[in-house]
ZAMARPA-167978 format. One record per residue: z, y, x of N, C-alpha, C in turn; residue in one letter. Coordinates in pm, whole numbers. Last residue first. Example, Ala and Ser with C-alpha at 12.3 -4.5 7.8 and 13.67 -1.06 7.14 Angstrom:
2
<pt><n_z>708</n_z><n_y>-225</n_y><n_x>1285</n_x><ca_z>714</ca_z><ca_y>-106</ca_y><ca_x>1367</ca_x><c_z>787</c_z><c_y>3</c_y><c_x>1290</c_x><mardren>s</mardren></pt>
<pt><n_z>780</n_z><n_y>-569</n_y><n_x>1319</n_x><ca_z>780</ca_z><ca_y>-450</ca_y><ca_x>1230</ca_x><c_z>780</c_z><c_y>-330</c_y><c_x>1320</c_x><mardren>a</mardren></pt>
This chain:
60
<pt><n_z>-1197</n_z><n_y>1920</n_y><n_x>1871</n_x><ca_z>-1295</ca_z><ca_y>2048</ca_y><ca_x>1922</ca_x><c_z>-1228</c_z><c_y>2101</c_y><c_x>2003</c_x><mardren>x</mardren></pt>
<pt><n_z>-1072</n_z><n_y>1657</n_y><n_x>1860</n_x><ca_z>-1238</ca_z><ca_y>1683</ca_y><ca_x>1957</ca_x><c_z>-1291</c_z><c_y>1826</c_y><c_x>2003</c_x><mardren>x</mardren></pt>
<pt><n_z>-831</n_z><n_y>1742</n_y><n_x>1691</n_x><ca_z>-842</ca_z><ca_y>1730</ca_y><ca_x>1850</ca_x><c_z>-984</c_z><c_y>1726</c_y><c_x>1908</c_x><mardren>x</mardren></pt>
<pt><n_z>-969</n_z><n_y>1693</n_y><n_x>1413</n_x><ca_z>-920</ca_z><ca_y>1857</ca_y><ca_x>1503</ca_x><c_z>-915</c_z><c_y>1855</c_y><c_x>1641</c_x><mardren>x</mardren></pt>
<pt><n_z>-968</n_z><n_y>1462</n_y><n_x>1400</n_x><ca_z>-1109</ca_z><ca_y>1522</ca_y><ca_x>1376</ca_x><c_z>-1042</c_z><c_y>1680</c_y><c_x>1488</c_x><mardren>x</mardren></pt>
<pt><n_z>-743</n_z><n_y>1349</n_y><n_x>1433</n_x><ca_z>-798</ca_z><ca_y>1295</ca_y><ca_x>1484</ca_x><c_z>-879</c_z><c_y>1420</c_y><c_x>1546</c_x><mardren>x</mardren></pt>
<pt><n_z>-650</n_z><n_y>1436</n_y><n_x>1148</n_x><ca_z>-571</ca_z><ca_y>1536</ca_y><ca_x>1303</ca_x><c_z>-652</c_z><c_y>1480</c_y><c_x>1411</c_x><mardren>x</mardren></pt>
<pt><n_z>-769</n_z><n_y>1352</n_y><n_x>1029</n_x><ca_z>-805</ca_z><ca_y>1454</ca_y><ca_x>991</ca_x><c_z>-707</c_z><c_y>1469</c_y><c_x>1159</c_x><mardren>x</mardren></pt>
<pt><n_z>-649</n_z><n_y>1083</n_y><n_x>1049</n_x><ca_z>-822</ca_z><ca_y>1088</ca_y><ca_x>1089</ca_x><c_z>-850</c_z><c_y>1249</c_y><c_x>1043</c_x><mardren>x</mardren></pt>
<pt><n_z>-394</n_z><n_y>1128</n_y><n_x>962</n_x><ca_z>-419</ca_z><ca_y>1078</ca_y><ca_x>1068</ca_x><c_z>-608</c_z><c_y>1117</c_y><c_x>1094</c_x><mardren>x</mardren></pt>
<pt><n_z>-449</n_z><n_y>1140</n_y><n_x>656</n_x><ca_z>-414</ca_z><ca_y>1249</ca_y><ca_x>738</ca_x><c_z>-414</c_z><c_y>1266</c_y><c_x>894</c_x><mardren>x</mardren></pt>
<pt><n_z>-550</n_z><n_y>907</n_y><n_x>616</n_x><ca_z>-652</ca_z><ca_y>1018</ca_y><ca_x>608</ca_x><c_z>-595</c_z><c_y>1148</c_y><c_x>680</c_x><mardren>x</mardren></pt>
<pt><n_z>-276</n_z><n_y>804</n_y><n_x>591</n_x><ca_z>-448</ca_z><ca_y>726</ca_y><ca_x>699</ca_x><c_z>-537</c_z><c_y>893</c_y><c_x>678</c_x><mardren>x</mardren></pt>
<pt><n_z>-171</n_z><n_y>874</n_y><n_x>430</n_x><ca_z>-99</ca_z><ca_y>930</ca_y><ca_x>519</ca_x><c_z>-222</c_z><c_y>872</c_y><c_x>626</c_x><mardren>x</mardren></pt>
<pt><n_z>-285</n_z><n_y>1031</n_y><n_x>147</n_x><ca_z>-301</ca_z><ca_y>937</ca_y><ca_x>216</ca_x><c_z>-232</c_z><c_y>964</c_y><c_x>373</c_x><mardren>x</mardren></pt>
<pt><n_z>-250</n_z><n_y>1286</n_y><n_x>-76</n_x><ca_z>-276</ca_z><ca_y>1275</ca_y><ca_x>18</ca_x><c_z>-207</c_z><c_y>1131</c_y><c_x>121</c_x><mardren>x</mardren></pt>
<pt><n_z>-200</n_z><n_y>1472</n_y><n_x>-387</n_x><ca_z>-167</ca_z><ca_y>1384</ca_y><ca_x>-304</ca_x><c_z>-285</c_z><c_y>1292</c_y><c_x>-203</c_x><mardren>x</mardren></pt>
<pt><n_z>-133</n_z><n_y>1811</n_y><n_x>-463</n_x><ca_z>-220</ca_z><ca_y>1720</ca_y><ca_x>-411</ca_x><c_z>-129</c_z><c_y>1568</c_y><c_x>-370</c_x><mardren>x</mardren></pt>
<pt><n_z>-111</n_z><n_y>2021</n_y><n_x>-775</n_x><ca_z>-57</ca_z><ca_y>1968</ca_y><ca_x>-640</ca_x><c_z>-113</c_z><c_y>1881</c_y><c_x>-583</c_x><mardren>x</mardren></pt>
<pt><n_z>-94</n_z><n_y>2330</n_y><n_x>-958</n_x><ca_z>-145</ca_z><ca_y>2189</ca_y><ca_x>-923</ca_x><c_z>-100</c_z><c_y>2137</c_y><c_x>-842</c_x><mardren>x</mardren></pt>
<pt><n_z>27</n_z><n_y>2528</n_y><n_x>-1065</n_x><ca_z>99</ca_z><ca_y>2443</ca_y><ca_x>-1065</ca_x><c_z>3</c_z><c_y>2280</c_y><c_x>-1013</c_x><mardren>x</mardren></pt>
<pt><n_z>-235</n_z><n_y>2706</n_y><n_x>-1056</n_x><ca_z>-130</ca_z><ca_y>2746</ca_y><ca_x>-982</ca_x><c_z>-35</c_z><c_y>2623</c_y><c_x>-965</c_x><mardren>x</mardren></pt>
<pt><n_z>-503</n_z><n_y>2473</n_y><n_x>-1190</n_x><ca_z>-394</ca_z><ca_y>2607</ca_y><ca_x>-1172</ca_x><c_z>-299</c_z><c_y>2646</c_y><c_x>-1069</c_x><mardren>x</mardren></pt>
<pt><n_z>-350</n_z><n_y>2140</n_y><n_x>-1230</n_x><ca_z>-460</ca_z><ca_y>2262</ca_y><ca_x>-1311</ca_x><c_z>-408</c_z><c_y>2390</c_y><c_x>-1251</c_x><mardren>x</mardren></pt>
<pt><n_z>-315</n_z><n_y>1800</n_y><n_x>-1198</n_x><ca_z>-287</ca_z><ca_y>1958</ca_y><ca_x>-1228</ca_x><c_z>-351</c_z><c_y>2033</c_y><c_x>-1207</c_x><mardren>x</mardren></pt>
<pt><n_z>-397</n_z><n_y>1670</n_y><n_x>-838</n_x><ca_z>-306</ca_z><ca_y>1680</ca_y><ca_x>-977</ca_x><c_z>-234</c_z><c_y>1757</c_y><c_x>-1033</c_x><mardren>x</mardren></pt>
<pt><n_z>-649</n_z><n_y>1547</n_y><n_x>-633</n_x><ca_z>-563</ca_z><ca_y>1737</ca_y><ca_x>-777</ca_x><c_z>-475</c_z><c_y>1613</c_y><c_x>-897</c_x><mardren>x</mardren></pt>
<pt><n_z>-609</n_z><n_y>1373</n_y><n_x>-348</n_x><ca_z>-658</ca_z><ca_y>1377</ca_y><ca_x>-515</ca_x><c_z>-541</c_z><c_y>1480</c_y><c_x>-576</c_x><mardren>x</mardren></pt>
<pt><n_z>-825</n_z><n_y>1421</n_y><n_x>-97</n_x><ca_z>-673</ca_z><ca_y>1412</ca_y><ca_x>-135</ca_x><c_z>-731</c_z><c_y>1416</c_y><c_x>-291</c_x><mardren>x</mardren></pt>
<pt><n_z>-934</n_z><n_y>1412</n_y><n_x>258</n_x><ca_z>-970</ca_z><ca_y>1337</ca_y><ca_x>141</ca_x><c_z>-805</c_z><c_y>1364</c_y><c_x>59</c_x><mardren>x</mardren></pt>
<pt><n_z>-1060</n_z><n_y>1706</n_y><n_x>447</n_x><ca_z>-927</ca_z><ca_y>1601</ca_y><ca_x>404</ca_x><c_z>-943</c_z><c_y>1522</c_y><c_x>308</c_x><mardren>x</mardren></pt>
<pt><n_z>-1291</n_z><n_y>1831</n_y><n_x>433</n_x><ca_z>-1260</ca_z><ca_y>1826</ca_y><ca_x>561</ca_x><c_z>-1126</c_z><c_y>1716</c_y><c_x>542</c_x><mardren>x</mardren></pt>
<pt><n_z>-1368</n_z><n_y>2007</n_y><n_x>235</n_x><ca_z>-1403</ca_z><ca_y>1836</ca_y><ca_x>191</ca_x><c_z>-1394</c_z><c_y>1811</c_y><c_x>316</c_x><mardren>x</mardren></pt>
<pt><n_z>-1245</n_z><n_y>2239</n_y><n_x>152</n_x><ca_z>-1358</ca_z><ca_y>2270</ca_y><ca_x>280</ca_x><c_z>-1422</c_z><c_y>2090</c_y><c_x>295</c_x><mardren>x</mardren></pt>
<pt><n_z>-1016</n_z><n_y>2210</n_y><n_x>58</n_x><ca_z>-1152</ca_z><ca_y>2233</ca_y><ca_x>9</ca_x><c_z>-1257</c_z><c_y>2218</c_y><c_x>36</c_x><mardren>x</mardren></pt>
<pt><n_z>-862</n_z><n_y>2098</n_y><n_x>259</n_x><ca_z>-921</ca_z><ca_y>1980</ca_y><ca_x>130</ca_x><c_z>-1020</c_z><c_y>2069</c_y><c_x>43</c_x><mardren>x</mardren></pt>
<pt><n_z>-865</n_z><n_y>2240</n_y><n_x>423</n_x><ca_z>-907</ca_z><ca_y>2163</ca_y><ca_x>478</ca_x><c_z>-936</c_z><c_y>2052</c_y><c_x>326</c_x><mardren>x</mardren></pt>
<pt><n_z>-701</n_z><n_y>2419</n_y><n_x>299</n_x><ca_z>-835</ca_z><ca_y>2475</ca_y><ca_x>323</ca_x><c_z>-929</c_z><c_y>2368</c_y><c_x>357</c_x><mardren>x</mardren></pt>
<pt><n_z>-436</n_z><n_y>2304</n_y><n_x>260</n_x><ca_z>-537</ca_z><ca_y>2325</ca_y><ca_x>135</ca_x><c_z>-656</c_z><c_y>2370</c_y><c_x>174</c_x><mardren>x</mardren></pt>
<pt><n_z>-402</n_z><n_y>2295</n_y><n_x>535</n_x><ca_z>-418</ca_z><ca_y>2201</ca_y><ca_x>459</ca_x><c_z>-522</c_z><c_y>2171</c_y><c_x>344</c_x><mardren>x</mardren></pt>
<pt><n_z>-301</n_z><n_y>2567</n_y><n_x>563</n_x><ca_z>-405</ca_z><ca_y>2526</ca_y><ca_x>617</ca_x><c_z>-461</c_z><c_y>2417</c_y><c_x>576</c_x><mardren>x</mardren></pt>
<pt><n_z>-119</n_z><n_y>2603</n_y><n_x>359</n_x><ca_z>-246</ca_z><ca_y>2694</ca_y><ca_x>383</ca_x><c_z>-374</c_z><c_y>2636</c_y><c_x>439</c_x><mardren>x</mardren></pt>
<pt><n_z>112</n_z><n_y>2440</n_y><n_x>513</n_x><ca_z>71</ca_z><ca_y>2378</ca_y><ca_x>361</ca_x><c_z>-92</c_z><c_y>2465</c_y><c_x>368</c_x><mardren>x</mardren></pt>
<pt><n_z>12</n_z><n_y>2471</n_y><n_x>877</n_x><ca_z>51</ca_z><ca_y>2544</ca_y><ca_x>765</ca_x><c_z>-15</c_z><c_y>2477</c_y><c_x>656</c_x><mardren>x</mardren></pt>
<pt><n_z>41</n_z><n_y>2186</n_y><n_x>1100</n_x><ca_z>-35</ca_z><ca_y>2324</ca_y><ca_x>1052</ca_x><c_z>71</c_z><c_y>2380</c_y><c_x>918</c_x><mardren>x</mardren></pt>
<pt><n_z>135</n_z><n_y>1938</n_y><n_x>1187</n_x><ca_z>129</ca_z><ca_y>2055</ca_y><ca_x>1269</ca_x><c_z>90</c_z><c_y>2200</c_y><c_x>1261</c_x><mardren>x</mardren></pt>
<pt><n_z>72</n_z><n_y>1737</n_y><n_x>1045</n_x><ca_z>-65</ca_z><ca_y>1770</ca_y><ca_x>1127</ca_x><c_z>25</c_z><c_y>1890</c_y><c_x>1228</c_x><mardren>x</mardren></pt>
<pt><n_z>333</n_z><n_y>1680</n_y><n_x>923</n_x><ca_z>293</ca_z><ca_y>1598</ca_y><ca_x>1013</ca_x><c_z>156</c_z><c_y>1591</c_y><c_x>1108</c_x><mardren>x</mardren></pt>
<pt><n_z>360</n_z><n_y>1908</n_y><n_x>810</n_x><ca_z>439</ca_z><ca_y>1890</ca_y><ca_x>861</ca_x><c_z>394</c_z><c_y>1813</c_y><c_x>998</c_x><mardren>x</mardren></pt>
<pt><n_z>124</n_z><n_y>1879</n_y><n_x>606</n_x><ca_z>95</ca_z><ca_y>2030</ca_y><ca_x>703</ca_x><c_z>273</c_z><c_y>1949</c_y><c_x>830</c_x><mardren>x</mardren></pt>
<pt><n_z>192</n_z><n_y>1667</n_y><n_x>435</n_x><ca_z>58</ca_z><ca_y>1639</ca_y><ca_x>520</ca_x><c_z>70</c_z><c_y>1727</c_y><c_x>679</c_x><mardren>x</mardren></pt>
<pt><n_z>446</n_z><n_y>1781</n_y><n_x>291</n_x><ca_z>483</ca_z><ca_y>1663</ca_y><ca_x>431</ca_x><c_z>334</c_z><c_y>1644</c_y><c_x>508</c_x><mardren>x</mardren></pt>
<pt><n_z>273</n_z><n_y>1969</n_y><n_x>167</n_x><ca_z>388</ca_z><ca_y>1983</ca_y><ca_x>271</ca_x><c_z>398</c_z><c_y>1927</c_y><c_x>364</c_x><mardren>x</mardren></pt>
<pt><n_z>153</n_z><n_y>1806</n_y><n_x>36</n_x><ca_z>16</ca_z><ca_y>1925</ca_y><ca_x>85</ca_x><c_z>184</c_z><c_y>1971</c_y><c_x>202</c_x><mardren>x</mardren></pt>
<pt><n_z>279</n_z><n_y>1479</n_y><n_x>-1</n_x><ca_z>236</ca_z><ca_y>1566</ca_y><ca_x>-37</ca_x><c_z>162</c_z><c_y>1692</c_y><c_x>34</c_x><mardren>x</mardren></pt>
<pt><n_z>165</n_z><n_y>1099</n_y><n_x>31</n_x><ca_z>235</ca_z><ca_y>1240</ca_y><ca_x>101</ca_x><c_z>128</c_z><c_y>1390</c_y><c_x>4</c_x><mardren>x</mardren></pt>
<pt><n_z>180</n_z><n_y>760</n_y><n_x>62</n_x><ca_z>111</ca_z><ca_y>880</ca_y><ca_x>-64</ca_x><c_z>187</c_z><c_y>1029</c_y><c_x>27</c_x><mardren>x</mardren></pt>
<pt><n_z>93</n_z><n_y>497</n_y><n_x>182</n_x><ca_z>194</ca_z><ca_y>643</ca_y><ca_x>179</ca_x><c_z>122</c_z><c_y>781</c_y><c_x>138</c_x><mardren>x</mardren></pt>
<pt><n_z>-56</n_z><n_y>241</n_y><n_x>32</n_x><ca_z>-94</ca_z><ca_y>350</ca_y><ca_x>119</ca_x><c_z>10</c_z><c_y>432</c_y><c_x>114</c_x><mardren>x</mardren></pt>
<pt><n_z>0</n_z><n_y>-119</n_y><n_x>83</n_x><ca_z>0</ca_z><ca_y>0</ca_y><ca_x>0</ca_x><c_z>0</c_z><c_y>125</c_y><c_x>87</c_x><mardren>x</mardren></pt>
């Protein structure tokens, strides 16, 4: 089973800002699934995907 993590614990464990995070799941740079509408939405996020997203940052 996968470790589900939120747009917090993701930015905690990349090292970045919740901000930065969310840019990176717009930008279709993070794989995460919306839950919720609006201001009160929230993400959840794969703790594998978060790994291959900090992966992706180190090359440049």
């Amino acid at each position: 089973m996968k470790e589900i993590l939120s747009r917090k614990e993701a930015a905690k464990i990349a090292g970045v800002s919740p901000r930065t995070i969310l840019r990176a799941i717009q930008a279709r740079h993070l794989e995460a699934v919306k839950i919720g509408e609006g201001k009160t939405c929230s993400y959840m996020i794969s703790r594998s995907d978060v790994a291959e997203y900090i992966q992706r940052r180190g090359r440049k």
